[in-house]
N, C-alpha and C positions, 0 to 999 in steps of 0.2 A: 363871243361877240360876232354879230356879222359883220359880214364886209362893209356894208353901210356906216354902220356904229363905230367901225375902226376906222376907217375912211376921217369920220368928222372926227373922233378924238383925237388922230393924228394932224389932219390940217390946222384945227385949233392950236394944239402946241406949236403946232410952226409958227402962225402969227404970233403965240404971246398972249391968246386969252385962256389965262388957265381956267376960271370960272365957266366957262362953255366947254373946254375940254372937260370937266369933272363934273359938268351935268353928263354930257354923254358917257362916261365912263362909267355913271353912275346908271344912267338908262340902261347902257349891257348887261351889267351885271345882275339888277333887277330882271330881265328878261332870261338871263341864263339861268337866276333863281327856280325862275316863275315856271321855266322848261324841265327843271330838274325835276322841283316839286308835282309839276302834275305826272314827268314818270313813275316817279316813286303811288301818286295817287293811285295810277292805272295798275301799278304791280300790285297794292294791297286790295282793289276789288278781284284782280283774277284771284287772290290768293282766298278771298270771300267765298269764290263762287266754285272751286276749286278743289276747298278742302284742305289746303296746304298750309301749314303753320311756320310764321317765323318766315317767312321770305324775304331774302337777303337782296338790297340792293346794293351793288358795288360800289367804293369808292371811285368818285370822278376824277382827273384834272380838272381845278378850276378856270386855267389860260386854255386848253385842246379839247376839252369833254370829254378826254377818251379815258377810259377804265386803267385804273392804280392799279398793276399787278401786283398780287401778293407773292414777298416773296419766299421761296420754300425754308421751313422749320431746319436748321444745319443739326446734324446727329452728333451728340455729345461723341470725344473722344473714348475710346478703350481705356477703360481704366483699370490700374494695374493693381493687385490688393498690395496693403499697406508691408508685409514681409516678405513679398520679393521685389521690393523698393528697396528695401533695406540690405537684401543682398547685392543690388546693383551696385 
């Protein structure tokens, strides 16, 4: 959302018109779409012109825009074979 966008969807709720706060709530999020999508456009023509297959684009937050960190794969425990279990 820009600050604009936030601005009116927040002062609307204050009055009390939800139908104008959920146009504009609805106009951000259409624009944040609409930004996403043309990243994602510009990343599959480099990947066109490039040579490079499969380029990943990362998950966003959809309230900050900022990149979902993936988090790291945990390493299965040690596991111990089945007869010196048995002697434990």
């Amino acid at each position: 959302m820009s600050k604009e966008d936030l601005k009116n969807f927040v002062d609307n709720l204050d009055k009390g018109d939800n139908t104008e706060a959920q146009k504009n709530f609805n106009d951000a999020m259409a624009n944040k779409v609409s930004a996403t999508l043309d990243d994602a456009k510009t990343d599959v023509a480099k990947s066109m012109f490039t040579g490079q297959q499969g380029v990943q684009v990362p998950e966003v937050d959809v309230f900050s825009g900022e990149n979902i960190e993936t988090p790291a794969e945990e390493t299965p425990a040690e596991e111990v074979p089945a007869d010196e279990q048995d002697a434990q």
